[in-house]
MIDRENLUM-594457 format. One record per residue (C-alpha): x, y, z. Coordinates in steps of 0.1 Angstrom, whole numbers, plus 2048, in hexadecimal, padded with zeros to 3 digits. Layout:
BEGIN
xx X, yy Y, zz Z $
...
***
This chain:
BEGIN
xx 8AA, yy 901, zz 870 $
xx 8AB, yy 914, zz 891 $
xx 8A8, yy 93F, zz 88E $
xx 8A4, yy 953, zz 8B5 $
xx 8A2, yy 974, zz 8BA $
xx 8A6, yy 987, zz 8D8 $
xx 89A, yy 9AC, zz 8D9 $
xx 8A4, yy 9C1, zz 8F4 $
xx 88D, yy 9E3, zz 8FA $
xx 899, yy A01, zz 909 $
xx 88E, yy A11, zz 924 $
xx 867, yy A18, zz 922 $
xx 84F, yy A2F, zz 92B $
xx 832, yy A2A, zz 940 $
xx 81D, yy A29, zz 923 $
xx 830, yy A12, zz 90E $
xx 83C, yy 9FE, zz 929 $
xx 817, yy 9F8, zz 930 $
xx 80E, yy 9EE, zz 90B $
xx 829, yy 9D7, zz 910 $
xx 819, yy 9CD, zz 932 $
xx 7FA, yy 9C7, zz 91D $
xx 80E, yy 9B5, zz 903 $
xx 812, yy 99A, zz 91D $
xx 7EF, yy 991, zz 920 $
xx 7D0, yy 993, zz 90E $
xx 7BB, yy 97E, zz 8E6 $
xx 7A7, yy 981, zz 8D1 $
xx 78A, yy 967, zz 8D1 $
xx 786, yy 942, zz 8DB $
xx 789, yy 94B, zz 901 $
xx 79D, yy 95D, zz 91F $
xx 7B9, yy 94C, zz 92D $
xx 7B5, yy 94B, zz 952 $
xx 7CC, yy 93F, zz 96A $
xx 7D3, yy 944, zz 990 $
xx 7F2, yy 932, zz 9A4 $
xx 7F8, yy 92A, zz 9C4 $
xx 819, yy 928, zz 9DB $
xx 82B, yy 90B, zz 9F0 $
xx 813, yy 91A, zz A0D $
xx 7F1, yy 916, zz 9F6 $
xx 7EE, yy 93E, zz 9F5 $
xx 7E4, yy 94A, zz 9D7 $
xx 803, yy 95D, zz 9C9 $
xx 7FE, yy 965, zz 9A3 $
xx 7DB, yy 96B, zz 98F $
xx 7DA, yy 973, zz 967 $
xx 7BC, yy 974, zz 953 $
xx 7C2, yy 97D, zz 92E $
xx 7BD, yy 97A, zz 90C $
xx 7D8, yy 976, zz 8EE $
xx 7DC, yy 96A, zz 8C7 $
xx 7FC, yy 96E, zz 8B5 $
xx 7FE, yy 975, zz 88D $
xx 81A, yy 96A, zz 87C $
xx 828, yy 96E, zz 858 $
xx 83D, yy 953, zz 84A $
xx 84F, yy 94E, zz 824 $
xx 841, yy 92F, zz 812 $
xx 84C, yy 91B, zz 7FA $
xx 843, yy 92E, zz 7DE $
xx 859, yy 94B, zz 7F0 $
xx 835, yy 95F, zz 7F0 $
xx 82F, yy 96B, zz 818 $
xx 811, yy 95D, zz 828 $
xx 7FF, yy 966, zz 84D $
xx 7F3, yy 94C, zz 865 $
xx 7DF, yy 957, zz 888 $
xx 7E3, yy 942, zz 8A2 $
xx 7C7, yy 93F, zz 8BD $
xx 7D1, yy 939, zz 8E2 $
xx 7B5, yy 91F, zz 8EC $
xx 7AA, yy 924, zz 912 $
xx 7B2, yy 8FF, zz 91A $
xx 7DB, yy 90B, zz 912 $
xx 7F1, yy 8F7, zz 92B $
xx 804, yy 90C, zz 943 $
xx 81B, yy 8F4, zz 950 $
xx 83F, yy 902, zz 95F $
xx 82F, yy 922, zz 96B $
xx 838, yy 92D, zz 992 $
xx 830, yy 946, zz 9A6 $
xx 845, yy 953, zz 9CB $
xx 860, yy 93C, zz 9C9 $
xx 875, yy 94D, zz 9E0 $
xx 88B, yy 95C, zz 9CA $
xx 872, yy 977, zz 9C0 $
xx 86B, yy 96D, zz 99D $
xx 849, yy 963, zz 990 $
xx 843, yy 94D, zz 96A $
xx 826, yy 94B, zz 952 $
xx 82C, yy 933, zz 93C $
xx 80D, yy 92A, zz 922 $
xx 813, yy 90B, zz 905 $
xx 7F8, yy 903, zz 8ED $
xx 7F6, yy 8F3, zz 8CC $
xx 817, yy 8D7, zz 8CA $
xx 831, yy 8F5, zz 8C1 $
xx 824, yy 918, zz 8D1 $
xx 837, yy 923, zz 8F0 $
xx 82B, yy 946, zz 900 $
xx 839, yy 951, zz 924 $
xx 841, yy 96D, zz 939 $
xx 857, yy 976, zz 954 $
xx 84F, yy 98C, zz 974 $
xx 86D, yy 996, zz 98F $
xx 866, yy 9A7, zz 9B2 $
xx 874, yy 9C3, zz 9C2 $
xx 869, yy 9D6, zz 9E3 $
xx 845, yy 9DE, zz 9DE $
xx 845, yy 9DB, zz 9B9 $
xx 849, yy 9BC, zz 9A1 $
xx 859, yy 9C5, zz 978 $
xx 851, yy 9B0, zz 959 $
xx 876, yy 9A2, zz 950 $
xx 875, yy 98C, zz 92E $
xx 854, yy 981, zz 91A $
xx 859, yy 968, zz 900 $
xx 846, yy 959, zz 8E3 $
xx 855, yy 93A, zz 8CA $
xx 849, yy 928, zz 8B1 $
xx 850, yy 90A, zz 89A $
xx 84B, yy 90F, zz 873 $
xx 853, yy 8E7, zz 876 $
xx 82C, yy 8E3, zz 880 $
xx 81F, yy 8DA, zz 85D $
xx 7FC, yy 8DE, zz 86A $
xx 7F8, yy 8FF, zz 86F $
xx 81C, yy 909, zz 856 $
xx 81A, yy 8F0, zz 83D $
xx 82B, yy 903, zz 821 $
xx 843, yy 913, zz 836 $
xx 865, yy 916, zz 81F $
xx 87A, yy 917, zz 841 $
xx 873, yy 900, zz 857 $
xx 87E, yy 903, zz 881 $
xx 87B, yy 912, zz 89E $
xx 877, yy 93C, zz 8A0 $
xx 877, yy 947, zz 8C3 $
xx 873, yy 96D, zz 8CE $
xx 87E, yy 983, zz 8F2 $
xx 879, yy 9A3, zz 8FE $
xx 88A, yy 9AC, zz 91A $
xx 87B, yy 9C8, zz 92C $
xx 88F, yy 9E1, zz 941 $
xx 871, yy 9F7, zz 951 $
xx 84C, yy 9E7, zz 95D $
xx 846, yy 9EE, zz 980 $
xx 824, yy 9E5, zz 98F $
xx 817, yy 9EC, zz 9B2 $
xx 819, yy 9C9, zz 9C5 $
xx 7F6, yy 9CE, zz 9D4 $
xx 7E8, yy 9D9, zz 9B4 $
xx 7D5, yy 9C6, zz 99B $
xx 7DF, yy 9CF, zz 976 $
xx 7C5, yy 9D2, zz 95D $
xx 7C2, yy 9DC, zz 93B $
xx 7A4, yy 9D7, zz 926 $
xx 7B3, yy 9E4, zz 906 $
xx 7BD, yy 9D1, zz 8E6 $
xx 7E0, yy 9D8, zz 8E4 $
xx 7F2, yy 9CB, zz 8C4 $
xx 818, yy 9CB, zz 8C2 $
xx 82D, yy 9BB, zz 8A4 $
xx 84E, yy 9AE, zz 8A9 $
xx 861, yy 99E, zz 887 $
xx 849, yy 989, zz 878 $
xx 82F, yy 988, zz 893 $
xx 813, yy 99D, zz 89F $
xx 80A, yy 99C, zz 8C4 $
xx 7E2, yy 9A4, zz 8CD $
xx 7D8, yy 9A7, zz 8F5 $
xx 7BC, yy 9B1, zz 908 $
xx 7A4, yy 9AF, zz 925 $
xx 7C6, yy 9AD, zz 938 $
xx 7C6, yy 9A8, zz 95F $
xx 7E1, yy 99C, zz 972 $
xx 7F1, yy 99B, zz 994 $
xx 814, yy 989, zz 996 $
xx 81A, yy 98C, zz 9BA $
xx 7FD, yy 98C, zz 9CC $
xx 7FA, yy 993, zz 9EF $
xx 7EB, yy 980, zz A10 $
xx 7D7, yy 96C, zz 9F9 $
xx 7C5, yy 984, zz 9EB $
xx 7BE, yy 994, zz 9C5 $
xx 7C4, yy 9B7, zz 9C7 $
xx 7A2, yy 9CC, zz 9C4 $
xx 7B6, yy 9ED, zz 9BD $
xx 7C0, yy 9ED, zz 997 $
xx 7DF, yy 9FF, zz 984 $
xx 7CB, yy A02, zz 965 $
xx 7E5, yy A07, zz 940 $
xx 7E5, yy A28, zz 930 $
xx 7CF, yy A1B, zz 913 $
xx 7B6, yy A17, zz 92B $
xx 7B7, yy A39, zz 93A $
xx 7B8, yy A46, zz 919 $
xx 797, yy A3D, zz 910 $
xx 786, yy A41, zz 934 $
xx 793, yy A65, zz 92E $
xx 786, yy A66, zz 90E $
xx 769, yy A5B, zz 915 $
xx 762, yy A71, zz 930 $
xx 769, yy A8D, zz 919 $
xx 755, yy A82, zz 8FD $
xx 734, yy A9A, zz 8F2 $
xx 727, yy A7C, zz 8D8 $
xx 70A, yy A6A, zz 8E8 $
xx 70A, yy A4C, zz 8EC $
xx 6F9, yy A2F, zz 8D8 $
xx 6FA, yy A09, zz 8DF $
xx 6F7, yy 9EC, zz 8C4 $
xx 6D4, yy 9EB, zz 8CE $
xx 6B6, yy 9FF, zz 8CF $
xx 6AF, yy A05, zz 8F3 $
xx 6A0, yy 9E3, zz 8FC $
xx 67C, yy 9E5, zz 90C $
xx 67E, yy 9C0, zz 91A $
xx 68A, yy 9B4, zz 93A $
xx 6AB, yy 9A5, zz 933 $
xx 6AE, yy 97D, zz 936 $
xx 6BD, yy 970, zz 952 $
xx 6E1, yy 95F, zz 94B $
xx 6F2, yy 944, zz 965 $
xx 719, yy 949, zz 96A $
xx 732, yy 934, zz 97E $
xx 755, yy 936, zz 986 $
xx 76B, yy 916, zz 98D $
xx 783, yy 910, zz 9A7 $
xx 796, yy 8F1, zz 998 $
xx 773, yy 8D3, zz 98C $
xx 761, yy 8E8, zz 9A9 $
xx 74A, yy 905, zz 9A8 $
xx 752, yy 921, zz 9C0 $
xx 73B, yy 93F, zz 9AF $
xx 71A, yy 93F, zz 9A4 $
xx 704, yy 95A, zz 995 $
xx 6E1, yy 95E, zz 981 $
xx 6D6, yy 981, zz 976 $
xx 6CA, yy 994, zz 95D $
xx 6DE, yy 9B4, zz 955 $
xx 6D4, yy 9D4, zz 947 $
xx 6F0, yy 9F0, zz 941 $
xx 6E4, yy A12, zz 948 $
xx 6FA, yy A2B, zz 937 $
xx 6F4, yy A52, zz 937 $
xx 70C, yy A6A, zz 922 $
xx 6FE, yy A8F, zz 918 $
xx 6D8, yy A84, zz 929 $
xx 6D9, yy A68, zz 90C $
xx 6D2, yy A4A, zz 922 $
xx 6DB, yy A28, zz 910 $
xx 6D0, yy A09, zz 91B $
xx 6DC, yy 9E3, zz 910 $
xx 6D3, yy 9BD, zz 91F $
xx 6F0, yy 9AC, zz 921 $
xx 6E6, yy 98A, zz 90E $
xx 6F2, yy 968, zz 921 $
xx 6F3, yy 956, zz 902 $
xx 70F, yy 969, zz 8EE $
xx 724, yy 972, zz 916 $
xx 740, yy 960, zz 91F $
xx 748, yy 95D, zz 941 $
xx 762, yy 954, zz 95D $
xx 777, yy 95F, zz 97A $
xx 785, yy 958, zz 999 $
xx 782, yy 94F, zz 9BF $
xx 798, yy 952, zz 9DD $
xx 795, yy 951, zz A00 $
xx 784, yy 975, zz A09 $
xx 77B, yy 981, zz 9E6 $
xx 770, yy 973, zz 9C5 $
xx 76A, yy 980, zz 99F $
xx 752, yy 978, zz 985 $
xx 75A, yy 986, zz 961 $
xx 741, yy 98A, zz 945 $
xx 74A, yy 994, zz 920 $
xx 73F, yy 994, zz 8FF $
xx 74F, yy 9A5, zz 8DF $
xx 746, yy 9C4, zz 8E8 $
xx 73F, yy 9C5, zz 90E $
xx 755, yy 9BF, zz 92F $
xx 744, yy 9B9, zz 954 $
xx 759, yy 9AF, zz 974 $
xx 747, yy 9AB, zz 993 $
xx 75C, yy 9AC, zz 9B5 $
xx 74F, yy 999, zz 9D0 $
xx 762, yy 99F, zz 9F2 $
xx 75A, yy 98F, zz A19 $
xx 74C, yy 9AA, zz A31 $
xx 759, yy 9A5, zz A56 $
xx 75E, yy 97D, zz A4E $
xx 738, yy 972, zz A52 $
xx 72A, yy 985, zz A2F $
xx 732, yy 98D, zz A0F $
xx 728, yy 9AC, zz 9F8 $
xx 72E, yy 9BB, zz 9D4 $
xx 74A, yy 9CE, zz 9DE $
xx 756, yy 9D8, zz 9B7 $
xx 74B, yy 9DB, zz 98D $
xx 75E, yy 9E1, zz 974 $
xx 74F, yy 9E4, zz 951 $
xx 760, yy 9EF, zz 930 $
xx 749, yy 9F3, zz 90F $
xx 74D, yy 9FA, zz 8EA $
xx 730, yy A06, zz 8D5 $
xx 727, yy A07, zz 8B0 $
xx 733, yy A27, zz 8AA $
xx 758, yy A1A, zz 8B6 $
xx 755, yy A33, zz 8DB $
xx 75F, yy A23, zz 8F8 $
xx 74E, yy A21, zz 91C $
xx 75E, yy A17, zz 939 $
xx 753, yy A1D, zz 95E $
xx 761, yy A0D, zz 981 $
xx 758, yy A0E, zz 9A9 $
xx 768, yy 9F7, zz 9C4 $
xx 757, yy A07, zz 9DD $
xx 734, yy 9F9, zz 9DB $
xx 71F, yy 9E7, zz 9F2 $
xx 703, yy 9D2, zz 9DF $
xx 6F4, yy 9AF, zz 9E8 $
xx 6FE, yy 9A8, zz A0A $
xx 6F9, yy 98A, zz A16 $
xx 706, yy 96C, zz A32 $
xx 727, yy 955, zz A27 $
xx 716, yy 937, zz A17 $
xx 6F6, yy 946, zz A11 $
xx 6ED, yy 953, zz 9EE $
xx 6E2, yy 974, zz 9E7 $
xx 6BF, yy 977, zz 9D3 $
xx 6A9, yy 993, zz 9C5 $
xx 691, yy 98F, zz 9AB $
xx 685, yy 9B3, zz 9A8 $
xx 696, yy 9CB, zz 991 $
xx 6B4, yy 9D9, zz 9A8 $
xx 6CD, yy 9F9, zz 99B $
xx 6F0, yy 9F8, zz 9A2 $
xx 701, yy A1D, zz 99D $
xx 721, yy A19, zz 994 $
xx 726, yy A40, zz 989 $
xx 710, yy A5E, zz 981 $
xx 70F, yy A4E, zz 95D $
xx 70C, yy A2A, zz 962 $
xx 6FA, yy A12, zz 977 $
xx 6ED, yy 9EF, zz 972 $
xx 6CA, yy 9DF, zz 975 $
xx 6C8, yy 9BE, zz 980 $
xx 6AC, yy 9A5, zz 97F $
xx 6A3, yy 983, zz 98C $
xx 6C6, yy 985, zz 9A2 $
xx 6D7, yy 96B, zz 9B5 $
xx 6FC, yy 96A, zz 9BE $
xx 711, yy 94F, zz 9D4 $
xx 735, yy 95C, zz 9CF $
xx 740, yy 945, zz 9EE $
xx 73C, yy 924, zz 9FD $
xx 727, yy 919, zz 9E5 $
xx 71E, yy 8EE, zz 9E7 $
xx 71D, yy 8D7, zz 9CD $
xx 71A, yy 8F5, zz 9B1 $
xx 6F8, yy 8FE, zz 9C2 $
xx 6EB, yy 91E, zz 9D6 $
xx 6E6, yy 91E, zz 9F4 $
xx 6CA, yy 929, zz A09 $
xx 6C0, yy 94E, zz 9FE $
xx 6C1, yy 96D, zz A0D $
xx 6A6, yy 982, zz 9FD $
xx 6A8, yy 9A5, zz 9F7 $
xx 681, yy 9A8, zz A00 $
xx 68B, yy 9A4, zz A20 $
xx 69E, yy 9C5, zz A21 $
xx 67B, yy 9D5, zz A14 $
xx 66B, yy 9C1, zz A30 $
xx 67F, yy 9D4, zz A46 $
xx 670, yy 9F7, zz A40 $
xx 64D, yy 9E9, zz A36 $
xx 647, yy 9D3, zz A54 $
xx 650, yy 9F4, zz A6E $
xx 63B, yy A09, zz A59 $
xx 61C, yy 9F3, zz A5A $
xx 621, yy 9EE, zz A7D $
xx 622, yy A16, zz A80 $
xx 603, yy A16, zz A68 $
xx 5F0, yy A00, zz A7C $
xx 5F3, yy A0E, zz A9F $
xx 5EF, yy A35, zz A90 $
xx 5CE, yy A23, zz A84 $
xx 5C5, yy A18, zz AA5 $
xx 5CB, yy A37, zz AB4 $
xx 5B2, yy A4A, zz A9D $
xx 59A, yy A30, zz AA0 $
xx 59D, yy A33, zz ACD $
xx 59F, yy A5B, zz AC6 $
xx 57B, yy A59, zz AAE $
xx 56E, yy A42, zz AC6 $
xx 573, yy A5B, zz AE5 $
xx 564, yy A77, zz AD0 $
xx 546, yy A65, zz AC8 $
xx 53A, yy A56, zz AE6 $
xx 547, yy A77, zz AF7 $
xx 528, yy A87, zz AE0 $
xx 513, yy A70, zz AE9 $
xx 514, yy A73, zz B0E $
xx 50F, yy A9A, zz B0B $
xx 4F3, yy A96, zz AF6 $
xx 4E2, yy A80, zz B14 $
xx 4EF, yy A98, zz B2E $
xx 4DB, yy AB3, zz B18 $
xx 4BB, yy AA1, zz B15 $
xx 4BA, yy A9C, zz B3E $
***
């Protein structure tokens, strides 16, 4: 037995147009869904990077109601989804499991690009994961949106959990980011962030509670961790570091090691920028990598998002940085302890550094460029300067001695 539904929503406000924006990607566990397409001309023309489960309440058997979650596994295939067709219309489409079909639509118009459809269906006939399903067949579910406009050179992000229930099934999306029509190649480093998310920046820039981490504030030097990123079998990003969050809220300063072994990590690569992503349950890092005048690259952007025990919210952004600079298809090392402001109340110490966000050789760095040699810079003029001041006192003493001397003799004759 077959059942559809089609749901059509009026028209929406920014806000709940955006909770529906975040509705369309996001999950809760297992592992972020990441994908990036590319056109008939090999330009990279859509990027999504989300995270999604779906909970849904069937009858059984016994007529009693029972709920089953459904976990979208990282590995889901997105076959059928296109991007800059020609005809201005854009497709995620995302199958896992044997019966669990999940995909949205994107349209363009002038400079801006609006969710039309997103779909979810479902086959009770799956006895593994319904097995006492009463009614057995295919339930299938659309919304048709009227209103989401995004910026076409804008990336849209949206960190927030967002949970929406529809008939039987409950929706949950977060760490959102997605750019359906990108633009000469390039992911979008200026972000339309969803009102959820302003929300809480704006709360938590109001807040008067101070802040307290998980942790006590750790004494040790945090352990290094080593990230990649994957274009395809091949590595295109690499990164070791230790990281230490600096936050300061009512002259409370907090401090927490990010801890390699429970962070999960990817991102993405393209021709003059690149992203590596770090998250745990709590805790949200994205580092922006971008070329400077073709020959070097630099941390151009970060973007963090936390959650601490006592359920306040911190999140902090700049994309106007200019950190670890270094030569395309070198790597960029520093084992001392550097600081990375961010804002006035949050920064990030790094230790035992070394970045390659480009070119990098059979999943290897490259030769590095060491940030002692900046130091070496100033020390090596200074010494210089040291060194012939020295001599000058030393010719100067000299004079005034033997000048002494000689009128001493003079004297005597």
């Amino acid at each position: 037995m077959s059942r559809s539904c089609r749901l059509s929503l009026p028209l929406l406000t920014r806000g709940s147009a955006f909770a529906l924006l975040c509705l369309l990607l996001g999950t809760i566990e297992i592992g972020a869904l990441n994908l990036t397409l590319n056109n008939s001309h090999n330009a990279t023309c859509l990027h999504a990077h989300w995270q999604m489960n779906f909970t849904i309440k069937y009858e059984t058997l016994n007529h009693g109601l029972k709920n089953v979650t459904i976990q979208v596994p990282s590995n889901a295939s997105y076959s059928g989804s296109h991007c800059d067709t020609g005809d201005n219309v854009s497709q995620i489409k995302v199958q896992f499991g044997s019966s669990f079909f999940w995909n949205v639509n994107f349209t363009r118009q002038n400079s801006v690009y609006f969710i039309d459809t997103i779909c979810f269906s479902y086959d009770t006939s799956d006895n593994d994961t319904f097995p006492d399903a009463k009614v057995k067949g295919k339930v299938s579910t659309t919304f048709e949106v009227d209103t989401v406009a995004i910026p076409l050179d804008e990336l849209f992000r949206c960190h927030s959990v967002v949970t929406v229930t529809e008939e039987n099934v409950t929706h949950n999306y977060w760490d959102v980011f997605v750019q359906a029509f990108i633009q000469n190649d390039t992911i979008s480093t200026k972000e339309y962030v969803c009102d959820k998310d302003v929300s809480t920046e704006s709360t938590t820039a109001l807040t008067t509670v101070p802040i307290t981490t998980s942790k006590p504030i750790p004494e040790e030097r945090p352990h290094p961790g080593t990230y990649s990123v994957q274009n395809g079998t091949a590595i295109c990003l690499l990164a070791t570091m230790g990281l230490q969050l600096n936050i300061t809220k009512d002259k409370v300063t907090s401090l927490l090691n990010i801890s390699p072994n429970t962070t999960n990590f990817d991102g993405v690569c393209l021709k003059e920028s690149a992203m590596l992503w770090l998250n745990d349950s709590n805790n949200y890092l994205e580092f922006l990598f971008a070329m400077k005048n073709g020959n070097r690259f630099y941390l151009k952007g970060v973007n963090v998002s936390l959650t601490f025990v006592n359920g306040s919210d911190f999140v902090a952004a700049n994309n106007s940085l200019n950190y670890w600079d270094a030569p395309i298809g070198s790597s960029y090392m520093c084992n001392k302890e550097e600081a990375i402001a961010i804002s006035d109340a949050f920064q990030i110490n790094t230790f035992d550094l070394r970045v390659q966000p480009f070119d990098v050789v059979e999943g290897k760095y490259s030769t590095a460029e060491d940030c002692r040699a900046d130091d070496d810079r100033f020390v090596i003029p200074i010494a210089v300067a040291a060194s012939l001041g020295g001599l000058v006192v030393l010719v100067l003493l000299a004079y005034v001695i033997g000048h002494r001397y000689w009128s001493t003799e003079y004297e005597h004759f």
